[in-house]
C-alpha positions in Angstrom: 115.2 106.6 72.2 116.5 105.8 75.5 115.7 103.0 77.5 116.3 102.9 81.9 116.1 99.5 83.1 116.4 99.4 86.9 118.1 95.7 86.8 121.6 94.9 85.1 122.0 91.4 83.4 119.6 88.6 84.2 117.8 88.9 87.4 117.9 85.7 89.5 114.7 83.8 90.5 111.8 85.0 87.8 108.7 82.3 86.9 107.4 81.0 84.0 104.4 82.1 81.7 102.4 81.1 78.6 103.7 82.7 75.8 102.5 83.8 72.4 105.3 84.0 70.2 102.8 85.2 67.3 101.8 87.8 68.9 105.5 88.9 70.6 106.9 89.0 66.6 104.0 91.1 65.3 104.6 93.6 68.2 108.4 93.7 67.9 108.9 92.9 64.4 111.6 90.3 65.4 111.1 86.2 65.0 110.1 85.4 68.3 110.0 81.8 67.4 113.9 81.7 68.3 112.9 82.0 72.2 112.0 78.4 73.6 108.9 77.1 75.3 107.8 73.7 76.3 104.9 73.0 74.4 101.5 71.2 75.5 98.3 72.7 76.4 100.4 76.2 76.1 102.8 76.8 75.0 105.4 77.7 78.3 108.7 79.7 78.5 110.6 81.1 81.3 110.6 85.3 82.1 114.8 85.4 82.3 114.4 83.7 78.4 112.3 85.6 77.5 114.2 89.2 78.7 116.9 88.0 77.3 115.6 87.7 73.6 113.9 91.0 74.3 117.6 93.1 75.3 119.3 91.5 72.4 116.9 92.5 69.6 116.4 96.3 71.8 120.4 96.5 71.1 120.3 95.7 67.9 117.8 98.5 66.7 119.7 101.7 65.4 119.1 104.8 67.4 118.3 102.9 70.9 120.1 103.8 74.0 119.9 100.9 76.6 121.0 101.9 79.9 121.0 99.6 83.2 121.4 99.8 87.0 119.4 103.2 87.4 116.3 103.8 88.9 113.6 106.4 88.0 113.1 108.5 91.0 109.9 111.1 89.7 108.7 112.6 86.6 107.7 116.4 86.2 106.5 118.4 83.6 108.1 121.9 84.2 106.4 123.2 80.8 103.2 122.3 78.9 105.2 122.7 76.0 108.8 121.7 77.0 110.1 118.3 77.6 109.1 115.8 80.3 111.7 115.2 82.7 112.6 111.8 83.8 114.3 112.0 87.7 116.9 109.2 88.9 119.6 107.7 89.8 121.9 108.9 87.3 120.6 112.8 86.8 118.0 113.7 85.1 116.8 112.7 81.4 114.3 115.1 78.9 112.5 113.3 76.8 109.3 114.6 74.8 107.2 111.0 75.4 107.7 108.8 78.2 106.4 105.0 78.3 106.4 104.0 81.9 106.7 100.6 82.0 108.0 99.9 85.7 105.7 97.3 87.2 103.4 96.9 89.6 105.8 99.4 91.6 105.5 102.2 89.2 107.1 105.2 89.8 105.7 107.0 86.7 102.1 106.3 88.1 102.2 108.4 91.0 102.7 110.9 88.0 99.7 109.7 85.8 97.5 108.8 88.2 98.5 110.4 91.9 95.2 110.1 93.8 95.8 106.6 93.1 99.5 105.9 92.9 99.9 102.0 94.6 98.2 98.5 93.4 95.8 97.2 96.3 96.3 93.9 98.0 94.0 91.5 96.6 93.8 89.1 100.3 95.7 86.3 99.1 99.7 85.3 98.2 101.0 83.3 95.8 104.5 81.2 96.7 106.3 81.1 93.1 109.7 79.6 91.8 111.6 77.9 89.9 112.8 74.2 90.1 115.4 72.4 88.1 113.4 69.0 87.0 116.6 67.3 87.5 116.8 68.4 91.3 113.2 67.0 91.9 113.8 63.6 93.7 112.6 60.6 91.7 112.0 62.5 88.4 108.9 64.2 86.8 107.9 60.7 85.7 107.0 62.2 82.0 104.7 64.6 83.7 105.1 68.6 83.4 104.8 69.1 79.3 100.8 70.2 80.4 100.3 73.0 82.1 98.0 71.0 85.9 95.7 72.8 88.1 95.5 71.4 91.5 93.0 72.4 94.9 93.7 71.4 98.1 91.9 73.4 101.1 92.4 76.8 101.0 95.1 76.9 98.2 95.6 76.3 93.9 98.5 75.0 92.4 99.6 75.9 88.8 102.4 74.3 87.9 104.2 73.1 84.1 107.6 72.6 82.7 109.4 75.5 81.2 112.8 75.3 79.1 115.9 75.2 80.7 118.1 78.1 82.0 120.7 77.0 79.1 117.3 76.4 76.5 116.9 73.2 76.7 113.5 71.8 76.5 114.0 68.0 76.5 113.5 65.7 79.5 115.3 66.4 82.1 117.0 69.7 81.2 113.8 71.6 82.3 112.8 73.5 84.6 109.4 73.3 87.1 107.4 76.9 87.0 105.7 76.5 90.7 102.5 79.1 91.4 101.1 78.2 94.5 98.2 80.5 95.8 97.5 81.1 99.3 95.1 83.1 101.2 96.1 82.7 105.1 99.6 85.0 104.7 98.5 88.4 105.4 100.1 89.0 108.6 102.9 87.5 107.4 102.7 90.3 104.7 101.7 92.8 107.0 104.8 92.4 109.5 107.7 92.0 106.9 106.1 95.4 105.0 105.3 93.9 101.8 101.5 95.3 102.5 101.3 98.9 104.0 98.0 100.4 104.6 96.3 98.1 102.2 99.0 98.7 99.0 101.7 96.1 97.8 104.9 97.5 98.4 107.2 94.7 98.4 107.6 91.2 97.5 108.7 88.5 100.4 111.8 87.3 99.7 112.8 83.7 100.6 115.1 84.8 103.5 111.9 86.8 104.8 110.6 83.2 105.5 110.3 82.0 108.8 111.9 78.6 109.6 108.2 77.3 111.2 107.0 78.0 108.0 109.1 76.3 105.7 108.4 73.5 108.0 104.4 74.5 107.8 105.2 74.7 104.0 106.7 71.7 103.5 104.5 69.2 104.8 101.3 70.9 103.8 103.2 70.2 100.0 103.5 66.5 101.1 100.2 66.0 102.6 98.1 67.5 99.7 100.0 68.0 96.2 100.1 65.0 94.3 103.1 63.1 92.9 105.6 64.2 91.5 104.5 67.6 92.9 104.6 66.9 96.4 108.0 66.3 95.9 108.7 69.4 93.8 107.2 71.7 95.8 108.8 70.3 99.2 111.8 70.6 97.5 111.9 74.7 96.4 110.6 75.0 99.9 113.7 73.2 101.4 116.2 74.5 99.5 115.1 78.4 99.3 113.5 78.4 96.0 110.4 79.7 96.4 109.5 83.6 97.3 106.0 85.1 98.1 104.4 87.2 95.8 101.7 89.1 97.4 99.0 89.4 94.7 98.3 93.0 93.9 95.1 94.9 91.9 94.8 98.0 90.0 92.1 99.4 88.1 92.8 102.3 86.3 91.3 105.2 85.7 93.5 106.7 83.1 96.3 105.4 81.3 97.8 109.0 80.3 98.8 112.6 81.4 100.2 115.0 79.5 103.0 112.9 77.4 103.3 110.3 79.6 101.4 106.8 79.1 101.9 103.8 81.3 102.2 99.8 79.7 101.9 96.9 81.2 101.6 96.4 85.5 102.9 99.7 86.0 98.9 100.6 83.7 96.9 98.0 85.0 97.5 94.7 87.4 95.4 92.0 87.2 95.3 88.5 88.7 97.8 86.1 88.0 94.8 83.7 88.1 93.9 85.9 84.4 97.0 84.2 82.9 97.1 87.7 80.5 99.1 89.6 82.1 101.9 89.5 79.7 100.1 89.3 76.5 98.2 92.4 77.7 101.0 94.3 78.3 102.1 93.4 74.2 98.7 94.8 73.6 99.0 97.8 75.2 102.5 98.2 73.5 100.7 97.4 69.9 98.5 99.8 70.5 101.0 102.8 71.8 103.1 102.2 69.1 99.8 102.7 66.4 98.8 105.6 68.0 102.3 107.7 68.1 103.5 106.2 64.6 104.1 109.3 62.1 103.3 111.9 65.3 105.3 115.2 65.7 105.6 116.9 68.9 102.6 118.7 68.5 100.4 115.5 67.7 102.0 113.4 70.7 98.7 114.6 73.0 96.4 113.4 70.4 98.1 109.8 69.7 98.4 109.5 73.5 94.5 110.0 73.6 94.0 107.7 71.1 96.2 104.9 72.5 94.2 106.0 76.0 90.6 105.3 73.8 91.6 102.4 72.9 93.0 99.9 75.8 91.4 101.5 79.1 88.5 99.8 78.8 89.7 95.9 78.2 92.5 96.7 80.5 89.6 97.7 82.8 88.0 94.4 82.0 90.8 91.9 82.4 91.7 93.5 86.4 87.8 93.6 86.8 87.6 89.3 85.8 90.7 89.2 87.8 89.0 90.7 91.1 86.2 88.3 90.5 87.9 85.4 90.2 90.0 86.0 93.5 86.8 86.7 95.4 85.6 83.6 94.6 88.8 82.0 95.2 89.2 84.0 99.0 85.3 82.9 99.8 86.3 79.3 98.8 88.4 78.8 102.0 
């Protein structure tokens, strides 16, 4: 098995999310209780943790090729019954399954699924980061271990604690997971090229941000986020630590062709507002792995069908709640 990963070593930036360690161990086989989260309402870790428990139990698994810093260009089939071809960076790769798991960019989708190859702009951003609790000014004050939920007009703040960049989980040593939604950006969007023609193509990085902004940013954070989070949020905003994720939608229609199945974003993207969007993609890794487990190359078609049966439908469901729930958050402004 070989593995293409795009990034090499930890990428910077990255939020948090709620993480089932029960679930990450049953899919992987490995004792997920070793990665830390803060634990209140959810139990909260940090993605770059998180990655980094998942490379070091990939390189520890006989027979696994791990190879960084390329990126997958196209897929072809040349044969029905020869291999799939992967296209990139670094020459081409045959393989007789691939598992596109590439985001909400995908590059193997425009393969699966070309009449619908991008994930659709859903109207609204969401400003996200990470803050070091000890950088907030005048402290947490024993708040953060609960993941809060607060509305101001025409935005939703999600914000918690995750562990540390080192780990740590105590007070102090943590780290602030911002998610800060916002439907009034999409010109902003639209003019920096993260939207084209109604598909997200890009996220806004924090340099992208106009000085006004930060300013606009900034004291909107003051005015409306309660304490300690006005100050948090003012903070990341100062200091560069926020970037704007424009929220992106995809409903598929298939999940397969030929021997190539897509996990995760690059199969289906739902709201963040969902908060499943990472358990889901363990699901849809559960259930791949089911599906192709004993399979020869004759059977691959058939286990790829299964695995097809059995997760377009909820994955269907989850982007379909999603859409609903940022239509009602969009006609709430």
């Amino acid at each position: 098995m070989t593995v293409i990963e795009r990034a090499a070593g930890e990428p910077p930036g990255g939020a948090g999310l709620g993480l089932d360690r029960h679930l990450l161990s049953d899919v992987t086989g490995v004792d997920a209780a070793r990665i830390p989260v803060v634990s209140g309402n959810r139990p909260s870790a940090a993605w770059g943790l998180v990655r980094e428990f998942l490379l070091d139990a990939t390189r520890t698994v006989p027979g696994v090729e791990f190879i960084e810093s390329v990126t997958v260009t196209g897929v072809r089939v040349d044969d029905s019954t020869g291999p799939v071809v992967l296209e990139s960076t670094a020459g081409a790769f045959a393989a007789d399954v691939v598992v596109g798991a590439d985001g909400v960019y995908s590059v193997t989708r425009r393969f699966v699924a070309p009449e619908q190859p991008t994930a659709s702009y859903a109207g609204y951003l969401l400003w996200r980061g990470l803050v070091c609790e000890a950088d907030v000014p005048g402290g947490l004050n024993g708040r953060g271990t609960d993941l809060e939920i607060h509305r101001a007009p025409g935005a939703q703040l999600v914000i918690y604690a995750v562990p540390g960049s080192d780990g740590r989980t105590d007070s102090g040593h943590r780290r602030v997971s911002c998610a800060w939604y916002d439907g009034s950006r999409t010109d902003l969007l639209r003019d920096t090229g993260c939207i084209k023609d109604g598909a997200v193509v890009a996220t806004l990085r924090n340099d992208q941000i106009p000085d006004a902004l930060v300013s606009e940013l900034r004291d909107y954070a003051r005015r409306y986020w309660p304490s300690p989070w006005d100050r948090c949020v003012s903070w990341a905003v100062t200091h560069g630590r926020l970037f704007g994720a424009p929220v992106a939608e995809y409903l598929p229609l298939r999940l397969v062709r030929d021997r190539v199945a897509l996990v995760g974003d690059a199969a289906h993207v739902a709201s963040p507002m969902t908060g499943a969007g990472f358990q889901n993609a363990l699901l849809d890794v559960a259930a791949l792995a089911a599906s192709l487990r004993g399979a020869d190359p004759a059977s691959l078609p058939d286990g790829l069908a299964r695995y097809e049966r059995e997760r377009l439908a909820l994955a269907r469901q989850l982007v379909s709640a999603g859409m609903s729930w940022g239509r009602a958050y969009l006609s709430s402004m």
